[in-house]
C-alpha positions as CSV (number, residue, x, y, z in Angstrom):
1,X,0.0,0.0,0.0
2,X,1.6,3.7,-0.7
3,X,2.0,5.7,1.9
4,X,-0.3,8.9,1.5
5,X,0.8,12.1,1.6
6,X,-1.6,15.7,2.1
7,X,-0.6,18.2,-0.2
8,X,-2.1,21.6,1.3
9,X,-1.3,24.6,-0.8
10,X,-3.5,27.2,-2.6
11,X,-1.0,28.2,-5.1
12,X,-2.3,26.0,-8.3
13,X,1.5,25.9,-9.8
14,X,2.8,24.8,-6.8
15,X,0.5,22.2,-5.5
16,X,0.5,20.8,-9.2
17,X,4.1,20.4,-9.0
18,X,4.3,18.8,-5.5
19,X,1.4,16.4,-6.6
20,X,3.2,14.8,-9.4
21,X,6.5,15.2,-7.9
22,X,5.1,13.1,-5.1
23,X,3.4,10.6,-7.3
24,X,6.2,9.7,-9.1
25,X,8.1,8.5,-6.9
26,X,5.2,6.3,-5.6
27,X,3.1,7.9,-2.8
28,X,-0.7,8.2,-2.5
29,X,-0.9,12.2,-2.3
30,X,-4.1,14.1,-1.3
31,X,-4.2,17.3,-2.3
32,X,-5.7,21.0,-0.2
33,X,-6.5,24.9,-0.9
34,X,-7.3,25.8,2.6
35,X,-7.5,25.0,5.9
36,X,-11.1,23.6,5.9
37,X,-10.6,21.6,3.3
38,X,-7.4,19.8,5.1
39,X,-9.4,19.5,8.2
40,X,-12.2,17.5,6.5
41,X,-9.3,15.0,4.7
42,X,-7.8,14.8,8.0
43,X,-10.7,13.7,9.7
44,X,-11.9,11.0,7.2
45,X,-8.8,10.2,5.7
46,X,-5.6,10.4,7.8
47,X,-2.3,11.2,5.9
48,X,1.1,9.8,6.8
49,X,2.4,12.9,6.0
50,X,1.4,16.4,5.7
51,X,3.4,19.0,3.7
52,X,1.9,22.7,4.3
53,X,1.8,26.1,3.2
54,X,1.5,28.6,5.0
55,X,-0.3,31.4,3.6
56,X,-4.2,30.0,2.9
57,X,-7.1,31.7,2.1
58,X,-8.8,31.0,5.6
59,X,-5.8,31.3,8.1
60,X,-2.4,30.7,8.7
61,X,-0.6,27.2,8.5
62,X,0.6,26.9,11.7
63,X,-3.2,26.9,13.6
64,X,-3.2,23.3,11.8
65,X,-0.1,22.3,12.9
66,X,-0.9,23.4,17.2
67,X,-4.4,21.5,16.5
68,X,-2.4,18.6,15.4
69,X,0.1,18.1,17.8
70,X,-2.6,18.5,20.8
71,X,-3.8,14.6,19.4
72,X,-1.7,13.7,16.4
73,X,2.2,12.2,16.1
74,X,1.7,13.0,12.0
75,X,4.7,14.6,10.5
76,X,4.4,17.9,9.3
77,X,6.8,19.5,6.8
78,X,5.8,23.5,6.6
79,X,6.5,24.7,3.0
80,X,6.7,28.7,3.2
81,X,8.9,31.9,1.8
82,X,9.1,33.0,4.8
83,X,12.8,33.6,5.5
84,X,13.2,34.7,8.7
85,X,14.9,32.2,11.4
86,X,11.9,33.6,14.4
87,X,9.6,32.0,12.2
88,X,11.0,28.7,11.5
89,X,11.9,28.3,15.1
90,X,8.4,29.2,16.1
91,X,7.1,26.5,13.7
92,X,9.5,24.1,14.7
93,X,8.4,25.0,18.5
94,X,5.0,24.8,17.5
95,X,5.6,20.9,16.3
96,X,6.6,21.0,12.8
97,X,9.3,18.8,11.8
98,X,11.1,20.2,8.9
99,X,10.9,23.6,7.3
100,X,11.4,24.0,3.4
101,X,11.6,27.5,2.0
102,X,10.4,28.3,-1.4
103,X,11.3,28.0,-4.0
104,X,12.6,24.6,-3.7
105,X,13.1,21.8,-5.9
106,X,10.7,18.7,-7.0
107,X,14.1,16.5,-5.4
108,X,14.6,18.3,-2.7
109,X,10.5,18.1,-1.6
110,X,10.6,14.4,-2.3
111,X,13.7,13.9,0.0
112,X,12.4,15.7,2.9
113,X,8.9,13.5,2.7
114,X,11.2,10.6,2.6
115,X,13.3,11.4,5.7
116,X,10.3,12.3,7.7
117,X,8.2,8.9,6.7
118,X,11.6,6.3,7.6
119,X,10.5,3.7,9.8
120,X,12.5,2.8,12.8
121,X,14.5,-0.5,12.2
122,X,12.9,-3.9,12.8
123,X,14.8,-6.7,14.8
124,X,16.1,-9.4,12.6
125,X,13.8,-12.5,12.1
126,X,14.3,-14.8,15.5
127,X,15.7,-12.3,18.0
128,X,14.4,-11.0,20.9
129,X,13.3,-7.7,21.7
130,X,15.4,-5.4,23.1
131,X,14.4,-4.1,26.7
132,X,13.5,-0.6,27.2
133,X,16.1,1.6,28.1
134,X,15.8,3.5,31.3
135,X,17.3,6.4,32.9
136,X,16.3,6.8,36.3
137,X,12.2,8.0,36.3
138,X,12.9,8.0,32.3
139,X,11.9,5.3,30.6
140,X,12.3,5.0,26.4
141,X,10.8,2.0,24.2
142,X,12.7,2.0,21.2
143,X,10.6,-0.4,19.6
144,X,7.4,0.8,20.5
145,X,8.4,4.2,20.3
146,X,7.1,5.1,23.5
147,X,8.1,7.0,26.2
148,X,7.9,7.3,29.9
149,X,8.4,9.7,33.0
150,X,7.0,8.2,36.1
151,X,5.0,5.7,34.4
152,X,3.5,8.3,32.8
153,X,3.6,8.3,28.8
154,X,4.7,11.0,27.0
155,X,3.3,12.3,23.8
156,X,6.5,13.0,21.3
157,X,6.4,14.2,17.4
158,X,8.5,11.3,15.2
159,X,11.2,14.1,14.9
160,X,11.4,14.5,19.1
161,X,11.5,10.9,19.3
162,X,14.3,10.3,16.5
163,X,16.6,12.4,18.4
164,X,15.8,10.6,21.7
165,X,16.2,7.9,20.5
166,X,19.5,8.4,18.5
167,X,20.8,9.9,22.2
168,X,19.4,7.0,24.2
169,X,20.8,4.4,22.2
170,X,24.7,6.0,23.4
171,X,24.0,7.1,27.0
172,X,27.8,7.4,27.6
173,X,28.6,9.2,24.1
174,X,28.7,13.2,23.1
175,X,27.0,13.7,19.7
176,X,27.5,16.4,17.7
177,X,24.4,18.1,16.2
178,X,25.8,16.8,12.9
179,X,25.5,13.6,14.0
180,X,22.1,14.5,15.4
181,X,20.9,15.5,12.0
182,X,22.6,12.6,10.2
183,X,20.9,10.5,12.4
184,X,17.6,11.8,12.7
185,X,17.3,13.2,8.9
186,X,19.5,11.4,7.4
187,X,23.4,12.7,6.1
188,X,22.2,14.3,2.8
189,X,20.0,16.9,4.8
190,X,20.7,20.4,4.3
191,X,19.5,23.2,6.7
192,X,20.8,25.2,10.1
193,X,21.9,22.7,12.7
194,X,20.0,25.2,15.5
195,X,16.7,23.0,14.7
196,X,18.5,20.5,16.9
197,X,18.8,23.2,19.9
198,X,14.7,23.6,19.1
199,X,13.4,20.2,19.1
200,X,16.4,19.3,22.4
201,X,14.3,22.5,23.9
202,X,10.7,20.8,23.6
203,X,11.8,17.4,24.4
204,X,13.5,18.7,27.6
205,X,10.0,20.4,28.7
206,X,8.4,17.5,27.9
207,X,10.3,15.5,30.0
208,X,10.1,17.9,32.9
209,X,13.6,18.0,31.8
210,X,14.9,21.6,32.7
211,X,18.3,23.4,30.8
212,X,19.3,24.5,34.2
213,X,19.5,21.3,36.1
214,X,19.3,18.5,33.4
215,X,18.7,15.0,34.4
216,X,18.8,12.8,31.1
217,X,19.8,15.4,28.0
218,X,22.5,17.0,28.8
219,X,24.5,20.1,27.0
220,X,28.0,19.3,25.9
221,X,29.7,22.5,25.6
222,X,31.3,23.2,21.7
223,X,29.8,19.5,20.6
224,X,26.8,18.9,21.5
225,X,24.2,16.7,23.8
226,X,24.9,13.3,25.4
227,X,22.0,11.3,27.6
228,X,22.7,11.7,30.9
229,X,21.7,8.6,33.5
230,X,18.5,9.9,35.1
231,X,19.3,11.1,38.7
């Protein structure tokens, strides 16, 4: 089955290009104009992947992407000509996952949908799961992708979980944000490394985590972050 992609965009040029761009290479894309209209195809018809403009005809972009996140893990990749870094931080902070600025290329749309839909990787055939790993009240399922604090689950986007996860699985190592971004969306992606310091900043509030005293991500001065153990 292909995955499915929502298109949202009002621009006709545009959206026609990102619809056949997308189909190409093989997904199921849905196509928007507004925010209503995205609403109702969310509702009955639940992408695996939203790419979204900004600028629509009833509202701004981002009110989708705060309604989202208060019930939905769905990746979100914000397509805007916006240029200002305020912006793209506040999206990011808002729950988006990637940020492409316009104009942009048919290759370079179809490789960020690509890194945002990768699947975490399945055990080999015949071997046994591997046990959560824990961090004193912190508790991550790799396999599951869940996550716990207290027994109590936390609610992650794919993107805040990627980068846990790529942390967790070293507990005694400092990664770069390079490595961060190599590992989360993948060594061809190309953008400002401080989306790592934005996503590191939600997951650390979400984990009642706070910059000042950190318990499990911690702040590696001139590298990067390392998972601390938890107490």
């Amino acid at each position: 089955m292909s995955l499915k992609v929502l298109v949202v965009e009002d621009d006709r040029e545009i959206r026609s290009m990102m619809q056949s761009s997308l189909s190409v290479e093989g997904f199921d894309v849905q196509t928007a104009v507004s925010l209503s209209e995205a609403r109702a195809l969310l509702k009955h018809n639940p992408p695996d992947v939203i790419v979204l403009d900004l600028g629509l005809p009833d509202g701004d972009g981002v009110e989708l992407v705060h309604e989202l996140r208060k019930q939905h893990s769905t990746p979100v990749i914000v397509v805007s000509a916006r240029h200002q870094e305020a912006q793209k931080i506040a999206l990011l902070d808002a729950g988006a996952d990637d940020y492409l600025t316009k104009p942009f290329s048919p290759r370079e749309l179809v490789a960020r949908v690509n890194t945002v839909l990768r699947r975490p990787r399945r055990q080999a055939h015949g071997t046994q799961p591997a046990a959560p790993r824990e961090f004193g009240r912190l508790r991550v399922d790799a396999e599951g992708r869940d996550v716990w604090v207290d027994d109590q689950q936390v609610g992650l986007t794919r993107t805040e979980f990627d980068i846990l996860d790529a942390l967790s699985a070293r507990p005694n190592v400092a990664l770069s944000r390079r490595q961060i971004i190599d590992a989360v969306w993948g060594a061809g992606w190309v953008g400002d490394d401080h989306v790592v310091d934005v996503h590191v900043a939600n997951l650390r509030k979400k984990l009642d985590d706070p910059p000042t005293e950190p318990r499990y991500i911690l702040t590696v001065r001139g590298v990067g972050y390392r998972m601390g153990a938890g107490g």
